[in-house]
PDB file as gemmi writes it, atoms N, CA and C in Angstrom:
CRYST1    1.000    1.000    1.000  90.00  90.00  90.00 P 1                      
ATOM      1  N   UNK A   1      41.786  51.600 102.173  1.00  0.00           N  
ATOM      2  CA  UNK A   1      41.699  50.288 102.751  1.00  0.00           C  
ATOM      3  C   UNK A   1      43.099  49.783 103.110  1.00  0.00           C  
ATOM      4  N   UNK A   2      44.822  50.426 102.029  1.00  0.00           N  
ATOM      5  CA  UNK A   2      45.298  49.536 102.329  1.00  0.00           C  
ATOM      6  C   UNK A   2      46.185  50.352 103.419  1.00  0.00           C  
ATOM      7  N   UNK A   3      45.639  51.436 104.064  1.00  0.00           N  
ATOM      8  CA  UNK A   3      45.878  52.124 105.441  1.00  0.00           C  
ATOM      9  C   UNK A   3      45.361  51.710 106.256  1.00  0.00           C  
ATOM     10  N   UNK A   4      43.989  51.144 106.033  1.00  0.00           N  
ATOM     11  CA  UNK A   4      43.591  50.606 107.622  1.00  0.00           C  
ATOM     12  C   UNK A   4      44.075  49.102 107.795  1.00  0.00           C  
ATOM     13  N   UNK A   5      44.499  48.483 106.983  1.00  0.00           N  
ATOM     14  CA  UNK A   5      44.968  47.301 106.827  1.00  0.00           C  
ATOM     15  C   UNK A   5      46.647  47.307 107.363  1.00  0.00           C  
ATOM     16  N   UNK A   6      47.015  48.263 107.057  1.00  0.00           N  
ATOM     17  CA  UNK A   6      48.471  48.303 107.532  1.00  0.00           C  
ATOM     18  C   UNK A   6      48.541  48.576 108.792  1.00  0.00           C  
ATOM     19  N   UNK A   7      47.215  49.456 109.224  1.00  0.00           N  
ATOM     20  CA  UNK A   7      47.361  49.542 110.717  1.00  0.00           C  
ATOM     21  C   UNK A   7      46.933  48.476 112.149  1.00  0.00           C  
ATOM     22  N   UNK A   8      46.778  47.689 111.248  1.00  0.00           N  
ATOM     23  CA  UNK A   8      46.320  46.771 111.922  1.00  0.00           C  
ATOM     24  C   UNK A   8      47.376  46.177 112.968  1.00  0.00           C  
ATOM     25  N   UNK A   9      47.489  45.706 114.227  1.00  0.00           N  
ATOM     26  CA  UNK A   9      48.654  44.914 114.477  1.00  0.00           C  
ATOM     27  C   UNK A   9      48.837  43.811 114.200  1.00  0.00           C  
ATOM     28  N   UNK A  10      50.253  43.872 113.752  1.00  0.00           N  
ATOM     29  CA  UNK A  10      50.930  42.241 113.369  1.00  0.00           C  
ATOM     30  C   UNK A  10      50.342  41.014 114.153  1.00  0.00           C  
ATOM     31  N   UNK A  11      50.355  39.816 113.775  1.00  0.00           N  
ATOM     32  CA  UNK A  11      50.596  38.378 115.085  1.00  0.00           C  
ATOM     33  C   UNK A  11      51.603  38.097 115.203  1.00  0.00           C  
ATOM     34  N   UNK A  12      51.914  37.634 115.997  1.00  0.00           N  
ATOM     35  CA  UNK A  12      52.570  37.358 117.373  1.00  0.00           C  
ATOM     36  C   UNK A  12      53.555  36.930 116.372  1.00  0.00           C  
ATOM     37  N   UNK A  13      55.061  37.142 116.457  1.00  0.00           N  
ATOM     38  CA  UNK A  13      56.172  36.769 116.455  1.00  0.00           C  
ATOM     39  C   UNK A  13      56.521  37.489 114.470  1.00  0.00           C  
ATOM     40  N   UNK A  14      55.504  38.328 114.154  1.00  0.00           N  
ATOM     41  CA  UNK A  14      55.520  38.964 113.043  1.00  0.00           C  
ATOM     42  C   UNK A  14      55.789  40.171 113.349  1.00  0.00           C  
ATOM     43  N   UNK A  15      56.937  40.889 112.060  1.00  0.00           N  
ATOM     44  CA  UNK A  15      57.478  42.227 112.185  1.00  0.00           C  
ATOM     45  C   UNK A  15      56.029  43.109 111.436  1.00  0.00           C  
ATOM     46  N   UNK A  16      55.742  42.921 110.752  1.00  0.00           N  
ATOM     47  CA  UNK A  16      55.110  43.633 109.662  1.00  0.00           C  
ATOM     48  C   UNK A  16      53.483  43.135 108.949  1.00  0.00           C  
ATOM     49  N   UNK A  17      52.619  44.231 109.122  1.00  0.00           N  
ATOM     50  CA  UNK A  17      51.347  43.314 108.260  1.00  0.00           C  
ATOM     51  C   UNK A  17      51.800  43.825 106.666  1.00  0.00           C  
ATOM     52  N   UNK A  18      51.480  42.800 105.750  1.00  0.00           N  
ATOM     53  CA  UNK A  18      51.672  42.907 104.534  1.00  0.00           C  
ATOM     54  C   UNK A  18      50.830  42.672 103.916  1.00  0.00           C  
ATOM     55  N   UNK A  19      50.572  43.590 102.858  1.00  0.00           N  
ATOM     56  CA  UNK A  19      49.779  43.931 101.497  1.00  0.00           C  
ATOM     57  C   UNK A  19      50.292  42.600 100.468  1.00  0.00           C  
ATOM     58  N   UNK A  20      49.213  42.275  99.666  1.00  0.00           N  
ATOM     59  CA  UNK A  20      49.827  40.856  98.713  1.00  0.00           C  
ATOM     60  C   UNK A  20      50.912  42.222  97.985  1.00  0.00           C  
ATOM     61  N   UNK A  21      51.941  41.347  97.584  1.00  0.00           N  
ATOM     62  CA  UNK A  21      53.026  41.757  96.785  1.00  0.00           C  
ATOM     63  C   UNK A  21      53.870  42.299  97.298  1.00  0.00           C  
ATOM     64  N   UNK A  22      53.875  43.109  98.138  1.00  0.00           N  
ATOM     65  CA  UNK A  22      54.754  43.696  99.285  1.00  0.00           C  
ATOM     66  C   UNK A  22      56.114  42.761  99.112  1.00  0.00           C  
ATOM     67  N   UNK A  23      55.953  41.514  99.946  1.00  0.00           N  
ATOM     68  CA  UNK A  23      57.064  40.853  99.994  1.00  0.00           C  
ATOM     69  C   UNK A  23      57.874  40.294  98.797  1.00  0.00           C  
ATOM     70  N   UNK A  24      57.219  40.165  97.687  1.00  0.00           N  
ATOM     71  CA  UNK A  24      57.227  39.967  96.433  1.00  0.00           C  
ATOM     72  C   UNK A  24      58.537  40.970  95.599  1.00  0.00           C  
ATOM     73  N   UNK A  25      57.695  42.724  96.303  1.00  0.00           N  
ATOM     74  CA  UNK A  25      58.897  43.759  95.583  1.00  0.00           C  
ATOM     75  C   UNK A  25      59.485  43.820  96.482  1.00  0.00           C  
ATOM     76  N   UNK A  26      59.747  43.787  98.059  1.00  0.00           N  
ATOM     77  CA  UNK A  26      60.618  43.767  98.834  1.00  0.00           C  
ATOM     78  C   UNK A  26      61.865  42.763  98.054  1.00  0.00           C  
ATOM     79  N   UNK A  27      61.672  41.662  98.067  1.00  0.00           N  
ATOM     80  CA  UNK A  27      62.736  40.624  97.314  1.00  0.00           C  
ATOM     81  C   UNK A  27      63.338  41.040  96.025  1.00  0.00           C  
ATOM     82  N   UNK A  28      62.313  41.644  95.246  1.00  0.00           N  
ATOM     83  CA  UNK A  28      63.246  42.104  94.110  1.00  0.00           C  
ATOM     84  C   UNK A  28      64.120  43.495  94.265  1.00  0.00           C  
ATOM     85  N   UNK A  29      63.614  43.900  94.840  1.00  0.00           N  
ATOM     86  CA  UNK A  29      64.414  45.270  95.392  1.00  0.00           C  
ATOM     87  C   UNK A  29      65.505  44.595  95.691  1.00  0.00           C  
ATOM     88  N   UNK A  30      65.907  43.901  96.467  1.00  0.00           N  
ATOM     89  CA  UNK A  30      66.603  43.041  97.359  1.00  0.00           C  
ATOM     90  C   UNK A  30      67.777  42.777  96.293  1.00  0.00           C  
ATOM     91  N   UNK A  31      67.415  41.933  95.183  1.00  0.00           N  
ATOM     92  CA  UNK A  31      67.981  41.373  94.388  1.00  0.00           C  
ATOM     93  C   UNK A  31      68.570  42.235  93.261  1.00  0.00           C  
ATOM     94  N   UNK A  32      68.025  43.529  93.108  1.00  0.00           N  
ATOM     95  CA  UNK A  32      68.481  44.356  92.209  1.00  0.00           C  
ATOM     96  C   UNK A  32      69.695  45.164  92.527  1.00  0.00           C  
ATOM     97  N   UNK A  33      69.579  45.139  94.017  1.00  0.00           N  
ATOM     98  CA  UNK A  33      71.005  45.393  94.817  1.00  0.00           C  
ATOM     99  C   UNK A  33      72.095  44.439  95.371  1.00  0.00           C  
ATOM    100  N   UNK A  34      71.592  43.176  95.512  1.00  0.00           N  
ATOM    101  CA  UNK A  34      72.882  42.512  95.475  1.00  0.00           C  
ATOM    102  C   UNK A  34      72.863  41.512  94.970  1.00  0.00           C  
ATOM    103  N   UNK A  35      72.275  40.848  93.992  1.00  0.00           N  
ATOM    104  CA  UNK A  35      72.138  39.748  92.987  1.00  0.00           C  
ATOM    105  C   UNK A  35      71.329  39.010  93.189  1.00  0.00           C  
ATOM    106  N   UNK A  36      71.133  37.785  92.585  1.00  0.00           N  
ATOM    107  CA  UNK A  36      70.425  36.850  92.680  1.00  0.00           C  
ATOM    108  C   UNK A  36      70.676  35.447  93.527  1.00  0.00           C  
ATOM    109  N   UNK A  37      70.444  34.941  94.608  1.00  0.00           N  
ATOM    110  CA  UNK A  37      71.410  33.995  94.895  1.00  0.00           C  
ATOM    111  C   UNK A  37      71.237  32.663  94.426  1.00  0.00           C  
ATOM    112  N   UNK A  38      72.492  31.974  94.138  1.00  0.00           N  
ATOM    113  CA  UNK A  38      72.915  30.512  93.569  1.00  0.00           C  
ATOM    114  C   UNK A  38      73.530  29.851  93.984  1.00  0.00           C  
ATOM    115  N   UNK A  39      73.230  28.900  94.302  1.00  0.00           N  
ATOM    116  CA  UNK A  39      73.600  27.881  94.777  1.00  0.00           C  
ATOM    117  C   UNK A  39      75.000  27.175  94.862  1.00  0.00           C  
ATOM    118  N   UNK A  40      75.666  26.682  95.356  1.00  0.00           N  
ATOM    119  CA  UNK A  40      77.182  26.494  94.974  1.00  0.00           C  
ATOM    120  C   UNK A  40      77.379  25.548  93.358  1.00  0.00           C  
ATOM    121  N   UNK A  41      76.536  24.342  94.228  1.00  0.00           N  
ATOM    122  CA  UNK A  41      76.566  23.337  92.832  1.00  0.00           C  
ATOM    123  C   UNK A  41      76.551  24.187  91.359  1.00  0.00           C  
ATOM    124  N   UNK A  42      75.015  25.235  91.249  1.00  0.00           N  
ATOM    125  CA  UNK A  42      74.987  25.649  89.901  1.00  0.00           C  
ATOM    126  C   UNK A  42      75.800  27.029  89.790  1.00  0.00           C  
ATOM    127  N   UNK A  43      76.701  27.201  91.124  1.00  0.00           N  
ATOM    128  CA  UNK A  43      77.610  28.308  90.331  1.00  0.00           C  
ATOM    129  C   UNK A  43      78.740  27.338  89.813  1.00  0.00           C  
ATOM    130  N   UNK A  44      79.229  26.530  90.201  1.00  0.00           N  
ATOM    131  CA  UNK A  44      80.188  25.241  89.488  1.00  0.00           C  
ATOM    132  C   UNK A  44      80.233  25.151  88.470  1.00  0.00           C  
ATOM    133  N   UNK A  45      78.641  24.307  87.960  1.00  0.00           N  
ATOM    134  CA  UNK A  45      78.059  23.645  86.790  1.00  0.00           C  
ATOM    135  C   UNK A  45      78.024  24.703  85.899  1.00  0.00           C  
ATOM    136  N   UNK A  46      78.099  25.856  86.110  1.00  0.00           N  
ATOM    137  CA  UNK A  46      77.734  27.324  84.734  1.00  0.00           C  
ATOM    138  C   UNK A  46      79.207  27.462  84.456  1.00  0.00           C  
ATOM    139  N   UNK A  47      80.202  27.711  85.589  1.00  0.00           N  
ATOM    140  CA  UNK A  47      82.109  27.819  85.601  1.00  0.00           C  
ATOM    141  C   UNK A  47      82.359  26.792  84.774  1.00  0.00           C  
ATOM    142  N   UNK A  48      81.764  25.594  85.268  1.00  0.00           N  
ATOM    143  CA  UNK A  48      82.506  24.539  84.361  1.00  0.00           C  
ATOM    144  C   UNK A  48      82.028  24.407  82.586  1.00  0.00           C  
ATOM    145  N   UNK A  49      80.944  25.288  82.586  1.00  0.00           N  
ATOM    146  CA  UNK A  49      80.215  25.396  81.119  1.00  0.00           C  
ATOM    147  C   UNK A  49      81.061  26.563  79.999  1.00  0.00           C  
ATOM    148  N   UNK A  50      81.918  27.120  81.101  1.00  0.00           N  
ATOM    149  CA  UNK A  50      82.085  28.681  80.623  1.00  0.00           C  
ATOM    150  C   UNK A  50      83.426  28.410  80.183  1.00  0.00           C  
ATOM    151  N   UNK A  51      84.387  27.487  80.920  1.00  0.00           N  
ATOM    152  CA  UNK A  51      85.644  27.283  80.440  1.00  0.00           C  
ATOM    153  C   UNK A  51      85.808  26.668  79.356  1.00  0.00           C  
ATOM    154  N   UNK A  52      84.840  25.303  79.221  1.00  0.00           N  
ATOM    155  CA  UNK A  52      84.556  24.790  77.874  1.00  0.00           C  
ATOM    156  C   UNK A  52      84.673  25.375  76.815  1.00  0.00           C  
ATOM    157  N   UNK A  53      84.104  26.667  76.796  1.00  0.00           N  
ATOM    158  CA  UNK A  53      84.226  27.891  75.819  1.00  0.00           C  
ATOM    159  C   UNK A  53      85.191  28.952  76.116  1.00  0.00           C  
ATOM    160  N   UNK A  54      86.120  28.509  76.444  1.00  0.00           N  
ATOM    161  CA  UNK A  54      87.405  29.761  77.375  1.00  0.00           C  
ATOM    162  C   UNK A  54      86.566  30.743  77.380  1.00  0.00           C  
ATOM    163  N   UNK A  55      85.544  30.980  78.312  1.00  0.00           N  
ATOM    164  CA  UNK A  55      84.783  31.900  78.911  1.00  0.00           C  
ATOM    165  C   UNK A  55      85.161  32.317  80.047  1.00  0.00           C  
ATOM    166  N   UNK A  56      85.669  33.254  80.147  1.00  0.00           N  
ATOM    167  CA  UNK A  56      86.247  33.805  82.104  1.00  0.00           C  
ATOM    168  C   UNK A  56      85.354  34.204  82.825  1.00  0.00           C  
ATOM    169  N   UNK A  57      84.428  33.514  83.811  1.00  0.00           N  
ATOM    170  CA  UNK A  57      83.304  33.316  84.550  1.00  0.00           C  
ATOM    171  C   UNK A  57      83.897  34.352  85.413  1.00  0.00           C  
ATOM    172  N   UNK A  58      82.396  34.981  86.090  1.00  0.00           N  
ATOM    173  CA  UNK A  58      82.187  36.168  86.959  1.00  0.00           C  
ATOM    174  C   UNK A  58      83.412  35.838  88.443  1.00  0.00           C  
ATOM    175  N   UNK A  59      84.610  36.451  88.758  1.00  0.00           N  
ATOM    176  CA  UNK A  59      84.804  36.128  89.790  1.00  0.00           C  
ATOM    177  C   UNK A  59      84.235  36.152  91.296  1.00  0.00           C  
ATOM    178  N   UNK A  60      83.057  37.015  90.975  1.00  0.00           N  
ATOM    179  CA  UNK A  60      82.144  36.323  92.252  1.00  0.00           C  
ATOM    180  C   UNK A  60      81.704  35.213  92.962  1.00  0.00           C  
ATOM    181  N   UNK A  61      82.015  33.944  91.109  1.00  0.00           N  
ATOM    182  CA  UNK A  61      81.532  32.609  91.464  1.00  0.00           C  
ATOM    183  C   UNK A  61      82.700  31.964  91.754  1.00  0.00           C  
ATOM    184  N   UNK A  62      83.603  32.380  91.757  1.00  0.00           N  
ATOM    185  CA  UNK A  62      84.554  31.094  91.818  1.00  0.00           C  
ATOM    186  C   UNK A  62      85.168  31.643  93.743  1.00  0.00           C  
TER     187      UNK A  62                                                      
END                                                                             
């Protein structure tokens, strides 16, 4: 079923028909290769939590 379902064609202005979850592990895949993304504010608010504790925060965030 989830072959004839994939073969189906997309609508209009869609790359891909998708299976539930598909996009789900697409994203974590995603994220297992280049992180998680955050926001500026709460990469700040965690830096500013970390020095409190002379913690040397990830230089990714700063």
């Amino acid at each position: 079923m989830a072959d004839a379902i994939k073969a189906l064609p997309p609508a209009e202005g869609v790359d891909d028909v998708l299976l539930p979850g598909e996009r789900g592990f697409a994203i974590a895949d995603a994220r297992i290769e280049t992180g998680i993304p955050l926001a500026a504010g709460s990469a700040n608010r965690l830096l500013a939590e970390a020095k409190k504790y002379h913690i040397e925060g990830p230089t990714a965030l700063t």
